[in-house]
SEKOLDREN-926647 format. One record per residue (C-alpha): residue in three letters; y, z, x. Coordinates in steps of 0.2 Angstrom, whole numbers, plus 5000, padded with zeros to 4 digits. Layout:
! SEKOLDREN-926647
ALAYZX...
This chain:
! SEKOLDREN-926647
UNK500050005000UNK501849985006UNK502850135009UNK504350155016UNK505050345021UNK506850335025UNK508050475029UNK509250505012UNK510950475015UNK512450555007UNK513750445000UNK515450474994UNK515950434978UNK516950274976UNK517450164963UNK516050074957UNK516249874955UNK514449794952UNK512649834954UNK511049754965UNK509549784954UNK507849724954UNK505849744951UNK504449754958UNK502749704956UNK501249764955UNK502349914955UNK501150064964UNK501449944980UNK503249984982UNK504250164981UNK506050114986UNK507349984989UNK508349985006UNK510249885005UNK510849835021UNK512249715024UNK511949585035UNK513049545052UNK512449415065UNK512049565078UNK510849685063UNK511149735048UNK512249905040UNK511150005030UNK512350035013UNK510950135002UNK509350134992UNK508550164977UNK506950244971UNK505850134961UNK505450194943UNK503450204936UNK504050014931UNK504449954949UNK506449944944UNK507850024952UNK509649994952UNK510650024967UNK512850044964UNK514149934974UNK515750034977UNK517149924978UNK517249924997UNK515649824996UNK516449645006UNK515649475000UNK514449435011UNK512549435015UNK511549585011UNK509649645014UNK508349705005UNK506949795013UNK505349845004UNK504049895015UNK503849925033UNK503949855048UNK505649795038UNK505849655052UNK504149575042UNK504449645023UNK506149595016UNK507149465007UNK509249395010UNK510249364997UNK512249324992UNK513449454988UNK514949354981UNK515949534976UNK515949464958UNK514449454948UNK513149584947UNK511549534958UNK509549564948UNK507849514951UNK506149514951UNK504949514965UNK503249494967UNK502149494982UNK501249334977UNK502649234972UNK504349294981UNK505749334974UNK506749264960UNK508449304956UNK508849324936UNK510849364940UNK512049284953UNK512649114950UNK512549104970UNK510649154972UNK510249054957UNK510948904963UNK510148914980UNK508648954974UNK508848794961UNK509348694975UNK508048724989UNK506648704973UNK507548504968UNK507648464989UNK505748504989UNK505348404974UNK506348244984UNK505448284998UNK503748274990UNK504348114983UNK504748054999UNK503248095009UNK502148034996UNK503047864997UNK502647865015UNK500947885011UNK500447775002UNK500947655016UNK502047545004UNK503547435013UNK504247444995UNK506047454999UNK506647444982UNK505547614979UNK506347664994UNK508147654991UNK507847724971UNK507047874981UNK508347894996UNK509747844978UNK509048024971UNK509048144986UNK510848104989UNK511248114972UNK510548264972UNK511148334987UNK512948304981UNK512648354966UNK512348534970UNK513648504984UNK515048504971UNK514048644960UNK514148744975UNK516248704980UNK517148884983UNK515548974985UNK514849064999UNK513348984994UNK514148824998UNK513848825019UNK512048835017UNK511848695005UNK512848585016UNK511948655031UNK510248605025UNK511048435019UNK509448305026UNK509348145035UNK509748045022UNK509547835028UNK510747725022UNK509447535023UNK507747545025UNK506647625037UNK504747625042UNK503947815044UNK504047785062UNK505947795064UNK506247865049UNK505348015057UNK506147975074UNK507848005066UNK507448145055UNK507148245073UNK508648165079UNK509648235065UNK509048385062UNK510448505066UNK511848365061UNK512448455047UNK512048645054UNK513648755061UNK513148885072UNK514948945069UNK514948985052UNK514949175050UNK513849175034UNK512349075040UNK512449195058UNK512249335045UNK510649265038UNK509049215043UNK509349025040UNK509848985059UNK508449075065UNK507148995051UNK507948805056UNK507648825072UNK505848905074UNK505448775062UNK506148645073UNK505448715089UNK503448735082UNK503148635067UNK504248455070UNK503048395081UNK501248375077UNK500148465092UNK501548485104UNK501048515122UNK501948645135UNK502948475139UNK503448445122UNK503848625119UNK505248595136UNK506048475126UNK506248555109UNK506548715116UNK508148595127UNK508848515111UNK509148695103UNK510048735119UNK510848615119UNK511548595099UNK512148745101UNK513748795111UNK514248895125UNK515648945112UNK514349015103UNK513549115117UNK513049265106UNK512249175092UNK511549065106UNK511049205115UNK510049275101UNK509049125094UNK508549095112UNK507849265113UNK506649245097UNK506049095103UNK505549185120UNK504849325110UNK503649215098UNK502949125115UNK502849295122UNK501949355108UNK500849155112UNK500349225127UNK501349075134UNK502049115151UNK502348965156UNK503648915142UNK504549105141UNK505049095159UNK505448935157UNK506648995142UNK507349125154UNK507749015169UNK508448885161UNK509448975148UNK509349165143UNK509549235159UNK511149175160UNK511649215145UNK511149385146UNK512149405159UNK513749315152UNK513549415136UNK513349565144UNK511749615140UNK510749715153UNK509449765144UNK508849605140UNK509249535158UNK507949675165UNK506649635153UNK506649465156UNK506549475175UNK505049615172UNK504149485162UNK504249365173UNK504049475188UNK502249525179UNK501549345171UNK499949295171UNK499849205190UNK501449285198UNK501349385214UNK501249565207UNK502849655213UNK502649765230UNK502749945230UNK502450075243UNK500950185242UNK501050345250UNK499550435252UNK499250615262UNK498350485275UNK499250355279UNK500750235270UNK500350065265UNK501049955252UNK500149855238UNK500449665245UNK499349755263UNK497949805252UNK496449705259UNK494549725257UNK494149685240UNK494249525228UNK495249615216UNK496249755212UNK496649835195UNK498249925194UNK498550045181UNK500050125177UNK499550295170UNK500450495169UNK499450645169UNK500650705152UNK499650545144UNK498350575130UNK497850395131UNK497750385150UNK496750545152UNK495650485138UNK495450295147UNK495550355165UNK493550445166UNK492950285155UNK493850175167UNK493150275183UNK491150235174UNK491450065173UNK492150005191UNK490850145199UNK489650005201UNK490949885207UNK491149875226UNK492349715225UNK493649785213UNK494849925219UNK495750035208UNK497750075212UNK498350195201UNK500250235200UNK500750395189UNK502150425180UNK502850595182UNK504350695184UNK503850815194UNK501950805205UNK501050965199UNK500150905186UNK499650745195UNK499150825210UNK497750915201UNK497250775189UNK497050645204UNK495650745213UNK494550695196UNK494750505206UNK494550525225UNK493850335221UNK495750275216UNK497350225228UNK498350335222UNK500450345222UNK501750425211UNK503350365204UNK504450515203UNK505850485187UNK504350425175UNK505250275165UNK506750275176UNK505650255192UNK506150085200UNK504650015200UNK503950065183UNK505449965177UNK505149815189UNK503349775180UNK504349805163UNK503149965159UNK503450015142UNK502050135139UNK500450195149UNK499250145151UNK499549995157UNK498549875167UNK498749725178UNK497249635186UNK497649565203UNK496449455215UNK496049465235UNK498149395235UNK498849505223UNK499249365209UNK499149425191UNK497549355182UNK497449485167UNK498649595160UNK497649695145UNK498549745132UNK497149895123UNK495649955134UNK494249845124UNK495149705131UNK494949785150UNK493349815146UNK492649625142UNK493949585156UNK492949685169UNK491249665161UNK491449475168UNK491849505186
């Protein structure tokens, strides 16, 4: 079921002006309604409202409420489980949401002209890729067709005049050809056109999810099978639509595409992201967070040359790069105040016990050495080192450690081959060597 358990706040009592209301279906899914207004760097959380035995709650707009885009968030994670929608400061906003279906707005003249809009542009599509298969070089079906979608495109253009809802529907405006075309360079232009219409400066479409939307959209479903190469090249005409003028927005599109090939285990496309464009844009923006992460992931992709530290031992002082004598070396990054690390590290210490050719470096994480001291005598097997400062240590932030354990494969030369994310993966990992 989706819960949400968020800290109540007091508000003060304003003069109300209109109302965001809705329901929820099947209502034991869902127990309350978060507001947030919307602003190209997050969203303000405004308030929420509890859901009735019905699914329904009503949540009041104080007249300070600014036209603009707002949030609903249902369910958690709220990054995955929420909906945007048109707040024109006029007209009362309701509807009805259901997990299967969406959302579907019964009040707003905005939303219910967007919705209305986006639903006539899918039926011309439809119309338009059917006419393309059926392989026809019918050009009088063709222009009757291409007649319709831009009728219809400005047809709701004019609906829309004075609206916010307006820059969306001219932002989404399509390729539409003025003589005939093959599918070939019908598709051809299409691509070519597909951010034409889009401005990256508008304020209200940075608010909402549509940049983001077009672009992932452009970058991973234009092209059918895309290759690593093909990826460069989408990936370069988004950098390249949009400005330097526009380095924030820029910025933060950039970083979503780096996270989604992240989350593809494609390392060769996220640095590729990061050297050619968001590096430098985190920089320029002033973001130094991101710049560090981005120069850990890096530092620690699969077939990168792990980063040196010393290790310091009460025998003798070595670094990792000097480490010789085996074919492979597992460092795992680990802290004696770690449930999961102390609960891991035995099971680890079982499964390497029969495996002559594969060393164990462990680095701890500690503020002070007491605890570790003792805990590392459990593993006299294990090239120990500590990294005083725990999460501010320099090299824990290097390798972009964000929680323990951690582990990192090397071979005989200290590349990367493995970096497992839970300890079944390490497991199937080792099982193989």
């Amino acid at each position: 079921m989706h819960k949400l358990l968020f800290l109540i706040l007091l508000l003060p009592s304003l003069l109300i002006s209109q109302s965001v209301k809705g329901t929820f279906s099947p209502a034991e899914d869902f127990t309350h309604a978060f507001l947030y207004q919307a602003t190209p760097d997050g969203a303000t959380y405004i308030n929420h409202g509890k859901l009735d035995e019905n699914g329904s709650f009503e949540i009041a707009l104080d007249s300070t409420a600014a036209p603009g885009i707002y949030k609903i968030v249902y369910a958690v994670p709220a990054e995955q489980n929420n909906f945007d929608f048109i707040y024109d400061g006029k007209e009362n906003v309701a509807f009805n949401f259901n997990l299967e279906t969406g959302v579907e707005f019964t009040a707003s003249e905005e939303n219910k002209l967007w919705t209305s809009y986006l639903n006539s542009m899918a039926m011309v599509n439809q119309t338009i890729s059917n006419y393309y298969a059926s392989n026809k070089d019918d050009k009088e079906g063709f222009n009757s067709i291409f007649k319709v979608a831009k009728d219809t495109q400005a047809a709701y253009e004019e609906s829309a005049s004075g609206k916010i809802v307006s820059a969306f529907i001219s932002a989404n405006k399509p390729y539409l050809p003025n003589e005939y075309e093959d599918v070939s360079t019908y598709s051809q232009h299409l691509k070519d056109n597909f951010f034409s219409q889009i401005d990256f400066s508008n304020y209200m479409l940075q608010c909402s999810t549509f940049l983001v939307d077009r672009v992932v959209g452009y970058v991973f479903n234009i092209v059918e099978n895309p290759n690593d190469s093909t990826y460069k090249n989408l990936v370069n005409d988004v950098a390249n639509t949009i400005s330097d003028d526009n380095a924030a927005i820029k910025t933060s599109i950039l970083e979503i595409l780096w996270q989604r090939f992240v989350s593809l285990d494609n390392h060769e496309l996220a640095n590729y992201i990061t050297d050619n464009y968001l590096l430098e844009l985190a920089n320029k923006v002033g973001n130094i967070a991101m710049a560090e992460m981005l120069v850990s992931y890096k530092n620690t992709s699969i077939g990168a040359l792990a980063p040196n530290f010393e290790i310091a031992s009460t025998e003798a002082t070595t670094s990792l790069h000097n480490l010789n004598g085996s074919q492979h070396y597992l460092l795992v990054f680990w802290s004696s105040g770690c449930g999961h690390c102390l609960n891991e590290l035995p099971k680890l210490k079982e499964i390497v016990a029969d495996k002559p050719d594969l060393k164990v470096v462990a680095f701890g994480l500690e503020d002070d050495p007491m605890n570790w001291s003792q805990e590392i005598k459990k593993y006299p097997e294990f090239i120990h080192t500590i990294g005083l400062g725990k999460w501010e240590n320099k090299t824990v932030k290097t390798y972009g450690i964000a929680a323990t354990p951690s582990y990192f494969l090397l071979d005989s030369s200290k590349l990367i081959v493995a970096k497992p994310y839970e300890f079944k993966d390490l497991e199937v990992i080792l099982s193989n060597l």
